[in-house]
C-alpha positions in Angstrom: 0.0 0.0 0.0 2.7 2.8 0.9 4.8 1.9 -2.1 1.5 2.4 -4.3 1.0 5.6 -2.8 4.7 6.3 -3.0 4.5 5.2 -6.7 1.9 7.5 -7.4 3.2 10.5 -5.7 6.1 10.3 -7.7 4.2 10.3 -11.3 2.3 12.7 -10.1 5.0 14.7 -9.1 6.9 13.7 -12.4 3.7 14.6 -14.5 3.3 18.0 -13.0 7.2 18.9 -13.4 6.5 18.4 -17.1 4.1 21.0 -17.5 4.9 24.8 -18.3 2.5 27.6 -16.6 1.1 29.2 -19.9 0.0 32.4 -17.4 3.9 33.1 -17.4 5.1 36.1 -20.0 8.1 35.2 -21.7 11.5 36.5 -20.0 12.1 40.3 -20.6 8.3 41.1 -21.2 5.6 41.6 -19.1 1.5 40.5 -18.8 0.8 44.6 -18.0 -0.3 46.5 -21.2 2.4 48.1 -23.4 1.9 51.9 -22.4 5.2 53.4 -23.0 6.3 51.9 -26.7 8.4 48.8 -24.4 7.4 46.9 -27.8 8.9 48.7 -30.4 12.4 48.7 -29.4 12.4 45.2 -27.7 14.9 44.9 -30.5 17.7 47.0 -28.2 17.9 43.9 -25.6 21.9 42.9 -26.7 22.7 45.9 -28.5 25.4 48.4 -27.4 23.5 51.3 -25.7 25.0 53.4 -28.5 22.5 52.3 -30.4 19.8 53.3 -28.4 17.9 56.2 -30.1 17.8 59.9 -29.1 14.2 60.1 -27.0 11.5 62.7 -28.9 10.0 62.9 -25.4 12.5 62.5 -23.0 10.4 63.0 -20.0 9.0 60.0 -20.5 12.4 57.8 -21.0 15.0 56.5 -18.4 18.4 55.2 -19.4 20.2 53.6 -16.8 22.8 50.9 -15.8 22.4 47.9 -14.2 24.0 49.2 -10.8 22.7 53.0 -11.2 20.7 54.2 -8.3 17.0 54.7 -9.9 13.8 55.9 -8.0 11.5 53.6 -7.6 8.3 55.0 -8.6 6.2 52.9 -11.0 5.1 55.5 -13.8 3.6 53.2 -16.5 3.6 55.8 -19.2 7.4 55.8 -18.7 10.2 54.0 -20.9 13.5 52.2 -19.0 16.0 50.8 -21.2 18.4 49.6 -18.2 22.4 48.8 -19.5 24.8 46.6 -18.7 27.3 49.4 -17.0 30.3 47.2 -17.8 29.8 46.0 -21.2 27.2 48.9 -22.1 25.0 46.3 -23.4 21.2 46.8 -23.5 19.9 44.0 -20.3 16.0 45.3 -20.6 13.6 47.7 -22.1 10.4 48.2 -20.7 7.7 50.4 -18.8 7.5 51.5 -15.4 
């Protein structure tokens, strides 16, 4: 009897490790609505922050490195593009 249940705890623990959570965004985007243009320039993420384009509204970008001291007010309208500060590769892009 206990190695039946034991048997079956283990395929059902087996079965469920299997499984991927479909509710889970992909890494580097988010389930929150695209608000500050995050989506267009996706395209950044592993490019040299030089390539980064020159904002149109600026109020409404951040550019910062990985280890920068940021405020952390969530402002959805707002554009962060966060840096790698050694490498000055792009890490993220996204709103908040």
């Amino acid at each position: 009897m206990i190695r039946s249940l034991a048997a079956v705890l283990a395929l059902t623990l087996a079965a469920t490790a299997c499984t991927q959570n479909e509710a889970a965004p992909p890494p580097g985007q988010s389930k929150a609505p695209d608000t500050c243009g995050a989506a267009a320039l996706q395209g950044l993420v592993g490019r040299p922050k030089t390539e980064i384009p020159v904002a149109t509204t600026p109020g409404n970008r951040r550019v910062s490195c990985t280890t920068c001291p940021v405020t952390m007010d969530y402002r959805p309208e707002r554009l962060n593009i966060v840096f790698d500060e050694e490498t000055g590769i792009v890490k993220t892009v996204k709103c908040g």
